[in-house]
C-alpha positions as CSV (number, residue, x, y, z in Angstrom):
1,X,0.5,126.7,179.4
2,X,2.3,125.5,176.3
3,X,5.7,124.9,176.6
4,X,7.9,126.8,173.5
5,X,9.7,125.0,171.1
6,X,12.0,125.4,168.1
7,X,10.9,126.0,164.7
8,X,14.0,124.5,163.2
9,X,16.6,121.8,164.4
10,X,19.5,121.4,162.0
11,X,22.1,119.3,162.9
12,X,26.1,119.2,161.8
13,X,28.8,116.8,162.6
14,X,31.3,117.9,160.8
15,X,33.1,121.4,160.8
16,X,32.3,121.8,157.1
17,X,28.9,121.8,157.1
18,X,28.7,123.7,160.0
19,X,30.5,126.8,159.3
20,X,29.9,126.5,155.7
21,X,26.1,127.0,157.1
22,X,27.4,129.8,159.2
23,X,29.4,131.4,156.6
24,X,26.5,131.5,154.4
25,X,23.7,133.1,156.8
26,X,26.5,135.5,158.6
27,X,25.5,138.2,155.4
28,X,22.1,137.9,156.2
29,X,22.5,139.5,159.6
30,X,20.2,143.1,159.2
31,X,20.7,144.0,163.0
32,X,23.0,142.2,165.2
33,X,25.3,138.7,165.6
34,X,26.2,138.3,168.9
35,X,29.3,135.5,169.1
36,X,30.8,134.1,171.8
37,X,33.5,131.3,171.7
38,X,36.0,129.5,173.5
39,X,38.9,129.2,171.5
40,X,39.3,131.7,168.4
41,X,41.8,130.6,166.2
42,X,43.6,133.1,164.0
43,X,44.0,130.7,160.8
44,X,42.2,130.2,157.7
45,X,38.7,129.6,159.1
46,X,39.2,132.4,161.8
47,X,40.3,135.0,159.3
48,X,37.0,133.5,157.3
49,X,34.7,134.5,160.3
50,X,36.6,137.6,161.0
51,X,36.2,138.6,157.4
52,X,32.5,137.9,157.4
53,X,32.1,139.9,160.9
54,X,33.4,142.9,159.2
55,X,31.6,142.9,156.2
56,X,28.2,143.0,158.8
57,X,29.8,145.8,160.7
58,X,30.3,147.9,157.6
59,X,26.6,147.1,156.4
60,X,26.0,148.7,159.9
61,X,24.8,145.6,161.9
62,X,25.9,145.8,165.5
63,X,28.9,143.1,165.9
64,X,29.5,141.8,169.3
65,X,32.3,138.8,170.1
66,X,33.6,137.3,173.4
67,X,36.7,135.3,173.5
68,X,38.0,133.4,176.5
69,X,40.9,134.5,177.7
70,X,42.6,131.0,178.2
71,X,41.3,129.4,175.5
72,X,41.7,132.3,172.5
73,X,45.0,132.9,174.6
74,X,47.6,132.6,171.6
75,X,45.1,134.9,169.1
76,X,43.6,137.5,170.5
77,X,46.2,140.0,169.9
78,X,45.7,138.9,166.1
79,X,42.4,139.2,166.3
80,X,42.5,142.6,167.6
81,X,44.7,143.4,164.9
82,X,42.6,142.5,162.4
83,X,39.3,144.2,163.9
84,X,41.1,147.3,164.5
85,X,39.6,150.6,163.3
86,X,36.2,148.7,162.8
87,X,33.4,149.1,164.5
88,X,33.0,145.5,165.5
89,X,33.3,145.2,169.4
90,X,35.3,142.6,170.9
91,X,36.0,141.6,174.6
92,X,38.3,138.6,176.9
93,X,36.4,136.8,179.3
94,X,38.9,136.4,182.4
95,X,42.3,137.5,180.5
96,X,44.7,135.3,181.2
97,X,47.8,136.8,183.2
98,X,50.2,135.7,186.4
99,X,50.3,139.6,186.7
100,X,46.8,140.7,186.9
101,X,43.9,139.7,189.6
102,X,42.6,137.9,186.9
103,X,44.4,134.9,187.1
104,X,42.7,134.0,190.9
105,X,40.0,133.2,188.3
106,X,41.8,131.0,185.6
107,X,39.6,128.3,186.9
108,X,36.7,129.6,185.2
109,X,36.4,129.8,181.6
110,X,33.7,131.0,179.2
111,X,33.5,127.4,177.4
112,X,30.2,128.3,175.2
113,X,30.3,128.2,172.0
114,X,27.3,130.6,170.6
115,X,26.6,132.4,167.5
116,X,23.6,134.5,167.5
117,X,22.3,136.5,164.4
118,X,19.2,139.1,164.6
119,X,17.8,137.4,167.7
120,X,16.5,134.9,165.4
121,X,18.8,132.7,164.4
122,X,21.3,130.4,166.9
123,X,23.7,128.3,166.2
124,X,24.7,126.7,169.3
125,X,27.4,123.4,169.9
126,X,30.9,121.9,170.6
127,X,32.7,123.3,167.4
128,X,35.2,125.8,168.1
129,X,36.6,128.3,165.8
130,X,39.8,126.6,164.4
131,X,40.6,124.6,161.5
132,X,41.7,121.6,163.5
133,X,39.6,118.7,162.3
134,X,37.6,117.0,165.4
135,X,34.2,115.5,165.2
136,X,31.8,118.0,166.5
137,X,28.0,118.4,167.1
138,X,26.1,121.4,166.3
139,X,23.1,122.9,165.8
140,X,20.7,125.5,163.7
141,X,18.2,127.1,165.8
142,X,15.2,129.2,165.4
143,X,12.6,129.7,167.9
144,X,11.1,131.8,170.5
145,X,13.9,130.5,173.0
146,X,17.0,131.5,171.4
147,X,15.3,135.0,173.9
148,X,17.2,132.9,176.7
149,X,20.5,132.5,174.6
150,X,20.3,136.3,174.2
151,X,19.5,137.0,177.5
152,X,22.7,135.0,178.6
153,X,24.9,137.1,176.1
154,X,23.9,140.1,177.1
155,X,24.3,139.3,180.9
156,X,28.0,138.4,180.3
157,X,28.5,141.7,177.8
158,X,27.3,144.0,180.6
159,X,29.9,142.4,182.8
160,X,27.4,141.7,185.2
161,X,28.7,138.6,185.8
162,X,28.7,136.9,188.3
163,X,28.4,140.0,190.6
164,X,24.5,140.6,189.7
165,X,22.2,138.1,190.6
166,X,19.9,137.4,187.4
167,X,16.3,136.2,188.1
168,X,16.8,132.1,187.6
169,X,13.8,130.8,185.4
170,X,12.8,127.2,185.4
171,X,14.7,124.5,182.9
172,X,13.4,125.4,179.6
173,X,15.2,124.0,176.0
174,X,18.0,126.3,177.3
175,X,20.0,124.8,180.0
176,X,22.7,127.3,181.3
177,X,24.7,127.1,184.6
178,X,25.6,131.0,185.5
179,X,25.0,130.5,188.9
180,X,25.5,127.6,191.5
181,X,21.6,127.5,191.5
182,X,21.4,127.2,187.9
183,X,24.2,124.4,187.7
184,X,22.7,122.7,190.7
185,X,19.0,122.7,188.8
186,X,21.1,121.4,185.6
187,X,23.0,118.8,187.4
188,X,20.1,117.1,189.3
189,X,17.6,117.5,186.7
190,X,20.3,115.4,184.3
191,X,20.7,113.2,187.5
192,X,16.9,112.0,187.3
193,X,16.3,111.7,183.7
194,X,19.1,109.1,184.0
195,X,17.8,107.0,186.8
196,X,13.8,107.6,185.5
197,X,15.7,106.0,181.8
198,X,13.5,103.3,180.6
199,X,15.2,101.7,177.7
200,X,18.5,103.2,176.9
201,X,21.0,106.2,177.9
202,X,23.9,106.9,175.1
203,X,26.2,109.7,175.7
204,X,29.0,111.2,173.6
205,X,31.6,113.0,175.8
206,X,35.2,114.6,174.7
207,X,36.0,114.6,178.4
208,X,34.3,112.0,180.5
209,X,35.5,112.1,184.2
210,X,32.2,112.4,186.3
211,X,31.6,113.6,189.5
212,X,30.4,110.5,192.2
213,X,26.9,111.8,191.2
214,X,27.0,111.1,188.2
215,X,29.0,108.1,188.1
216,X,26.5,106.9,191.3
217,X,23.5,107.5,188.7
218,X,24.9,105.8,185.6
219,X,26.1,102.5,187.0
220,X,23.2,102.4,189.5
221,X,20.4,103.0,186.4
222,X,23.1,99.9,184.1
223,X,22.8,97.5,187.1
224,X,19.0,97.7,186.8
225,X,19.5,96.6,183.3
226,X,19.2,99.5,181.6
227,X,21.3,99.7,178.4
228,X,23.8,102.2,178.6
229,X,26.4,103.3,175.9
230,X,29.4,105.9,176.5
231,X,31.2,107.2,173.6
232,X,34.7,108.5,174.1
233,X,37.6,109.6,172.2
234,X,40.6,107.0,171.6
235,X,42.6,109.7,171.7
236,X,42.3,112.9,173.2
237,X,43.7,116.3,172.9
238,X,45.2,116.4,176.5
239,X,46.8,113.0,177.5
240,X,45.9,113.3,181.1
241,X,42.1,113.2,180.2
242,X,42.4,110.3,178.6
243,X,44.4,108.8,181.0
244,X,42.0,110.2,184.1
245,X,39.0,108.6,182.1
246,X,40.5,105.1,181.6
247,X,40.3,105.0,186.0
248,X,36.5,104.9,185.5
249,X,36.6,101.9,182.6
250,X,36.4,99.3,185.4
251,X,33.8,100.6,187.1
252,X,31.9,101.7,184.6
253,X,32.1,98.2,182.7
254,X,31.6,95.8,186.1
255,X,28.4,97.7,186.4
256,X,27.2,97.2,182.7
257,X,28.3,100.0,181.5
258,X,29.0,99.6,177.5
259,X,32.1,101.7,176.9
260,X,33.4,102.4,173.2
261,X,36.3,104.1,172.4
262,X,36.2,106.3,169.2
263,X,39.1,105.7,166.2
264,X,38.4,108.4,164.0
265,X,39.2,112.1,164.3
266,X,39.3,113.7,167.6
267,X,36.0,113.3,169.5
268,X,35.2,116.5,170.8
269,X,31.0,116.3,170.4
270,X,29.1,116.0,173.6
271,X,25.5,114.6,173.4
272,X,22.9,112.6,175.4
273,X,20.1,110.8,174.2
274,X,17.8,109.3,177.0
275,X,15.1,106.6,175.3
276,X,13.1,108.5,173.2
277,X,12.1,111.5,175.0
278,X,15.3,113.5,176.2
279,X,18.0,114.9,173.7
280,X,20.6,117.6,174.6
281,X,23.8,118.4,172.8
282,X,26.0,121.3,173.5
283,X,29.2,122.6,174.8
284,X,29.0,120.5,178.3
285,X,31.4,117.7,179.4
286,X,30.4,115.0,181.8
287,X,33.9,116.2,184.1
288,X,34.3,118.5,186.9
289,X,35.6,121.5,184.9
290,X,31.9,121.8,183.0
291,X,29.4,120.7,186.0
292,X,30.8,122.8,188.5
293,X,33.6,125.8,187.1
294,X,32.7,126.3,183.5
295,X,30.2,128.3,181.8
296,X,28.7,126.5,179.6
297,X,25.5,126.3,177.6
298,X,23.3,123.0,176.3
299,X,20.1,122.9,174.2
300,X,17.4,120.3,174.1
301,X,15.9,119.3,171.0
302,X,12.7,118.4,170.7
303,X,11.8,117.9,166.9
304,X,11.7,113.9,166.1
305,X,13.4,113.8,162.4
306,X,16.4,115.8,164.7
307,X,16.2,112.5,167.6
308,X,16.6,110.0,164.1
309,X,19.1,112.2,163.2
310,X,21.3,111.8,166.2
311,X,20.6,108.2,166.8
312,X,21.5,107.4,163.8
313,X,25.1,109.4,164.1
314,X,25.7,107.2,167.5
315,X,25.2,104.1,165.5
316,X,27.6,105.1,162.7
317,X,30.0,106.4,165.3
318,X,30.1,103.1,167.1
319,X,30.8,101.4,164.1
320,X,34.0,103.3,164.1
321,X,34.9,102.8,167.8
322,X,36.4,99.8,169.2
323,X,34.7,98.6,172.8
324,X,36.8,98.1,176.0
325,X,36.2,95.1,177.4
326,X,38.0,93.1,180.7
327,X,40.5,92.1,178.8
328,X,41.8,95.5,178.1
329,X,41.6,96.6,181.9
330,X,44.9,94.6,182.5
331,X,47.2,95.6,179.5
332,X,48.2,99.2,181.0
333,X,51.5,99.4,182.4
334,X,52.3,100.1,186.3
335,X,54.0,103.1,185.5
336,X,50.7,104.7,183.5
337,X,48.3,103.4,186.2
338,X,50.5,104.8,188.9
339,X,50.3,108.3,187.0
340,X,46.6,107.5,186.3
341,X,45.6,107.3,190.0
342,X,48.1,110.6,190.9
343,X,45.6,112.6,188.6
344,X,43.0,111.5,190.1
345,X,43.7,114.0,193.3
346,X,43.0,116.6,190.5
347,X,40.0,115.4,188.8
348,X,38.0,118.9,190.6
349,X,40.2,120.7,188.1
350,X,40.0,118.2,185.2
């Protein structure tokens, strides 16, 4: 049987491109756009998206958006504003509030980041709605498996989730983790392409802080000599993540592990690239939050001008990145490392 692929791979690193992309096919929308997003900004971009959402609505294609509750926290009562008396529908995955029964579930977020327009058109990535410069990757999709991404959208809308089971289909280009089957299949399918890695493993990752099985499988596959390359932010939205991912540099480096530290903007992009074969970007971190409470949602690419593409972003994203060496291991005070070590006890919530 012949596996499906995508008819078109685009990829952005930059919040410009991307939503200028998505600003432009948003009025080609005929039938539906189905959106769903972590954090929802209400500022000049968000009032751009907003704006373009209506304008489908009143051409009478069916607008659907889902915010998180925790993330879109500080907007949604904007955003509501602004939609209301329209006909585009929006709902709060998990509203956030000490009051309501909700908050026994403020450990699980909607983290994907999805924008779906007439069931044939994706775009699918790390990039938030918000005007906050980071460097992001994203993606352009078409293809007969954006039916999954759908599928996944209309699951959540229904509110089925996670009360109804939902019939769990083998890994396809679509890797989602609804389910503890479906994060399990993720997380040791991930788990083998890194230790079956012939040449090279180089990951990007906002919020590295890996569970044992993934660390196990990355300094394991480095020690057999095996180049491997981790990408991180120099600085990071959230001081404790960066401070929780510096306990893993000495590992991580004893066992071969090449780390690099970006300088740039923000590095929120999460991407692996596993020799020549094995490409996924997507909304995923490599930490506890993503693998095992977050819903998230990851694509793999396929297309080989979209592998050149990416490689070729890692290298010029290295070449603004400074690499940790031994030398740097000793030159954080007591006082940090003692903190650094305390929030390690809370690396399951990290």
């Amino acid at each position: 049987m012949k596996r499906e692929a995508w008819s078109q791979e685009i990829v952005f690193f930059n919040k410009e491109g991307y939503f200028s992309e998505l600003l432009q096919t948003l009025p080609l929308a005929k039938h539906s756009i189905e959106l769903e997003v972590y954090i929802f900004e209400f500022d000049r971009l968000g009032r751009e998206v907003l704006d373009a959402l209506l304008a489908a609505s009143q051409r009478g294609v069916r607008v659907r958006v889902v915010v998180d509750g925790l993330g879109s926290f500080f907007w949604i009562k904007a955003i509501r504003e602004r939609l209301l008396g329209s006909r585009v529908e929006l709902r709060v995955f998990h509203p956030f509030s000490v009051l309501s029964r909700a908050f026994a579930q403020v450990n699980r977020r909607l983290h994907r980041k999805v924008c779906l327009i007439d069931h044939q058109i994706a775009f699918v990535g790390s990039f938030n709605i918000s005007d906050r410069a980071h460097r992001d990757t994203g993606v352009r999709l078409m293809g007969p498996p954006l039916r999954t991404l759908w599928e996944a959208f209309e699951f959540l809308w229904q509110k089925r989730f996670p009360f109804t089971r939902r019939k769990v289909q083998g890994l396809g280009l679509v890797r989602l983790n609804e389910s503890k089957r479906m994060r399990r299949n993720c997380n040791h399918d991930l788990t083998r392409r890194i230790r079956e890695a012939k040449e090279r493993i180089w990951i990007t990752n906002a919020y590295f802080v890996p569970p044992f099985f993934l660390l196990k499988a990355l300094c394991l596959v480095a020690l057999r000599g095996i180049e491997v390359k981790l990408l991180v932010p120099a600085k990071s939205d959230h001081l404790y993540m960066k401070w929780l991912t510096e306990t893993y540099y000495q590992t991580l480096i004893l066992s071969g592990i090449r780390v690099f530290e970006y300088q740039g903007l923000f590095l929120h992009a999460k991407s692996i690239l596993i020799d020549e074969t094995f490409c996924i970007v997507g909304s995923t971190n490599l930490n506890h939050r993503s693998l095992i409470h977050d819903l998230e949602v990851d694509v793999v690419l396929s297309l080989p001008a979209t592998k050149k593409v990416l490689q070729s972003q890692f290298q010029i994203d290295l070449e603004n990145s400074r690499e940790i060496t031994h030398f740097d291991l000793g030159k954080t005070n007591i006082f940090v490392r003692l903190i650094q070590w305390f929030l390690r006890f809370f690396r399951f919530w990290a």
